[in-house]
C-alpha positions in Angstrom: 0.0 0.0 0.0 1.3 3.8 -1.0 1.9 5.2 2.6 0.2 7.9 1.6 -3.3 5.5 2.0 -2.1 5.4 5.2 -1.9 8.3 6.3 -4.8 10.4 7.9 -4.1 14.2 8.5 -6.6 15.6 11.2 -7.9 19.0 10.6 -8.3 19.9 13.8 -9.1 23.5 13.3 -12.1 26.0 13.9 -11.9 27.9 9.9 -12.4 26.4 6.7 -9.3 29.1 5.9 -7.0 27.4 8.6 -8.1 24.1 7.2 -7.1 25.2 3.3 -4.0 26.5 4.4 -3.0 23.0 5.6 -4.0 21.1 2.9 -2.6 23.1 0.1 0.8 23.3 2.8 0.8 19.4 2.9 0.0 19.0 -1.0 0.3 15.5 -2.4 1.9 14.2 0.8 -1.8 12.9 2.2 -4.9 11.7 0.6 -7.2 11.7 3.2 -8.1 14.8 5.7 -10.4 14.0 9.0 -13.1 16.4 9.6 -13.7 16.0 13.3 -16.5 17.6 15.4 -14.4 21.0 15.8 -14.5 21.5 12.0 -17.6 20.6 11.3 -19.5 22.4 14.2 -17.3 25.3 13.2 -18.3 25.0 9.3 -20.6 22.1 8.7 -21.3 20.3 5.8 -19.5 23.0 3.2 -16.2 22.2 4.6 -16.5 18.3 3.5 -17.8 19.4 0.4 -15.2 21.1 -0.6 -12.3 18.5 0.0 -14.2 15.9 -2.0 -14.4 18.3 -4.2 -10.8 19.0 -4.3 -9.9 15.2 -4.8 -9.0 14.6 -1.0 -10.5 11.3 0.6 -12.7 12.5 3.9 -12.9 10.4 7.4 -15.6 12.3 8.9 -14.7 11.4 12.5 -18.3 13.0 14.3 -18.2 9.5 16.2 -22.0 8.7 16.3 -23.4 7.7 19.1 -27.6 7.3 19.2 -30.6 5.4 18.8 -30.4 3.3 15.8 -32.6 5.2 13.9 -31.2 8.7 14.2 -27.9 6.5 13.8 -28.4 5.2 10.7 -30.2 8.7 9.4 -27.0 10.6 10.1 -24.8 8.1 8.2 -26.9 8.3 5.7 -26.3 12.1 5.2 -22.4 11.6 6.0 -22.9 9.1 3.3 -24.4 11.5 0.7 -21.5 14.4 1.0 -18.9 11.8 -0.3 -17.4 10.9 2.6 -15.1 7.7 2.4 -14.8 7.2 6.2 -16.5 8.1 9.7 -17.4 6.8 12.8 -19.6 5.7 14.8 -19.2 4.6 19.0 -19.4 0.9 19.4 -20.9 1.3 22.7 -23.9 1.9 21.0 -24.7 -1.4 20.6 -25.2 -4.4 17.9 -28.2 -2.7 16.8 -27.0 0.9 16.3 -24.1 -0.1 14.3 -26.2 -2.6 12.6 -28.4 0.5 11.4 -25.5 2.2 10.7 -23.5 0.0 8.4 -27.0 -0.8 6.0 -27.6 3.1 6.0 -24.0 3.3 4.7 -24.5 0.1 2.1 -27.6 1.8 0.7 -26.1 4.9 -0.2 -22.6 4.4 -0.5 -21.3 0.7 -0.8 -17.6 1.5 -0.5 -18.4 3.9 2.7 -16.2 2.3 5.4 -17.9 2.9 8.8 -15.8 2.5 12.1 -16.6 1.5 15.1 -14.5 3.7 17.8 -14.0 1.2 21.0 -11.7 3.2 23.6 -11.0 6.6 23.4 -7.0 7.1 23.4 -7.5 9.9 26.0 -8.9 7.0 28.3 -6.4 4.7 30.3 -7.6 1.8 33.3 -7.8 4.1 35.7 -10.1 6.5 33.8 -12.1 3.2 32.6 -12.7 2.3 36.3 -14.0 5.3 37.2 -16.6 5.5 34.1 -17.8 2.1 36.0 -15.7 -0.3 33.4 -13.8 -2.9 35.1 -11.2 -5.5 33.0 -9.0 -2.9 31.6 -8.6 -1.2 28.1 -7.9 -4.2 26.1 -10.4 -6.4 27.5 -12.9 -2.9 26.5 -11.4 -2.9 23.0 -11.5 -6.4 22.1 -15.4 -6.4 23.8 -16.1 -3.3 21.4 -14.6 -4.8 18.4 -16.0 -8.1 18.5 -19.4 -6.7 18.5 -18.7 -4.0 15.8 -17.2 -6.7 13.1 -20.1 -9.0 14.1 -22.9 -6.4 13.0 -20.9 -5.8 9.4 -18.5 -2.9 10.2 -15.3 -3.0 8.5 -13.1 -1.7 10.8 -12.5 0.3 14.2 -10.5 2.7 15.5 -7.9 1.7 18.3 -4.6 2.4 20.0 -1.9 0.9 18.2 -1.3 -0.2 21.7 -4.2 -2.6 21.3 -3.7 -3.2 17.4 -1.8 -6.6 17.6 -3.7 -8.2 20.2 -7.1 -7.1 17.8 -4.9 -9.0 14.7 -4.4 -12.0 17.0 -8.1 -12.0 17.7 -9.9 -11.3 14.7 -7.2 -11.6 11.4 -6.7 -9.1 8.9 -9.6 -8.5 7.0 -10.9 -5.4 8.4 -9.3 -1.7 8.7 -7.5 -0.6 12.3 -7.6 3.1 12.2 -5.4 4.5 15.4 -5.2 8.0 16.4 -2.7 8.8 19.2 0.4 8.5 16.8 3.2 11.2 17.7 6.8 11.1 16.0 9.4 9.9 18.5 10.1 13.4 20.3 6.8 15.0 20.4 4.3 15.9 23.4 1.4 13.6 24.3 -1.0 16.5 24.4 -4.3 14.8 25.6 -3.7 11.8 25.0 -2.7 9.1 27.5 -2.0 6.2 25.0 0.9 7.1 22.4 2.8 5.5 20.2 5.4 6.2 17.0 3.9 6.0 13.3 6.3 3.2 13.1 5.1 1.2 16.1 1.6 1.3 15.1 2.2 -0.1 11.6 4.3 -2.9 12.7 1.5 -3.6 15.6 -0.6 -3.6 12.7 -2.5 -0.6 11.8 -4.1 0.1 8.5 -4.2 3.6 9.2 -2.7 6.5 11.6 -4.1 9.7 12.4 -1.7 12.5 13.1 -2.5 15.9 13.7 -0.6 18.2 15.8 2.5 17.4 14.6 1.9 17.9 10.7 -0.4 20.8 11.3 1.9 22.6 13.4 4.7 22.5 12.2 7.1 25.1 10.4 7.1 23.0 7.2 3.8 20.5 7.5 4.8 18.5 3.7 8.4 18.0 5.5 6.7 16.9 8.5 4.0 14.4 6.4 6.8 13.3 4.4 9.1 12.1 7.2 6.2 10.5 8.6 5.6 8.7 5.0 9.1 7.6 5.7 8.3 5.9 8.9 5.7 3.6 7.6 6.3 3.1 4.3 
């Protein structure tokens, strides 16, 4: 695979300005953007309209969470502004994610829909206290097992968790992990980290990076070493 299919570029910005000055500064070193629920609240559906209009591949990352009717209503709009990716919360259930992944069939048959399982922000600790008891993993590999059963094609993961989710359930399905920070850079908010490189050898299909392409002096340099890393 081109590891520039791997690589997602979050967008993690309030204008559609600041978000067309990164993609035009990253040029032809990403595919895929993710519009995540600062973006969109910021500029709604124009925003997303206006990458696939560009060319760019969209992971709408809103992470749905709902009855499975409203569910399966909203991917079915996601689904009609071209996204290719977006997600929904696999603690809503076999039935919401059920709804979800027909809604996406019926409009858009290639639409991959994945199910988030842990939030990286979250750790044991902060699982406990939410009332979750067995750890992260055991909560991931829970989450994920239900999501593939009711038809979705992937989920999104720490690379932290990625291998044990290979073991578990094979290959044929998508592993989208955010957390991912060069070796070197801050953590920010998030309590589960690890290098581009670590999370495609623990066998992720995809990494989300934000920060440090978005922020930095020269973000195609930035994408470009990270191209490096897991190519």
């Amino acid at each position: 695979m081109d590891p520039r299919q791997r690589l997602i570029v979050a967008l993690d910005v309030s204008t559609a300005a600041a978000a067309r000055k990164i993609v035009a500064a990253v040029g032809d070193s990403a595919f895929t953007y993710k519009v995540g629920m600062q973006l969109y609240t910021a500029e709604g559906p124009s925003i997303v309209h206006e990458l696939v209009g560009s060319g760019r591949r969209v992971f709408l990352d809103l992470k749905y969470h709902d009855i499975p009717n409203t569910a399966g209503a909203a991917v079915r709009e996601a689904a009609q502004l071209g996204v290719s990716m977006l997600t929904v919360h696999a603690s809503g259930g076999g039935k919401m994610l059920r709804a979800a992944v027909e809604a996406a069939q019926a409009t858009k048959p290639d639409l991959l829909v994945l199910a988030v399982t842990v939030l990286t922000s979250l750790d044991d600790v902060e699982l406990g206290k939410i009332g979750l008891r067995g750890g992260v993993l055991d909560q991931v590999l829970r989450l994920a097992a239900l999501a593939l059963s009711n038809g979705c094609k992937g989920v999104v993961a720490s690379a932290l968790e990625a291998a044990a989710l290979r073991e578990e359930f094979g290959h044929d399905f998508a592993i989208v992990t955010p957390g991912v920070r060069p070796a070197g850079s801050g953590h920010d908010d998030q309590a589960r980290v690890v290098t581009p490189a670590e999370a495609i050898a623990a066998g992720a299909s995809h990494i989300v990076v934000g920060r440090p392409i978005t922020e930095a002096s020269d973000p195609a340099a930035e994408a470009r070493a990270i191209l490096g890393q897991i190519g």
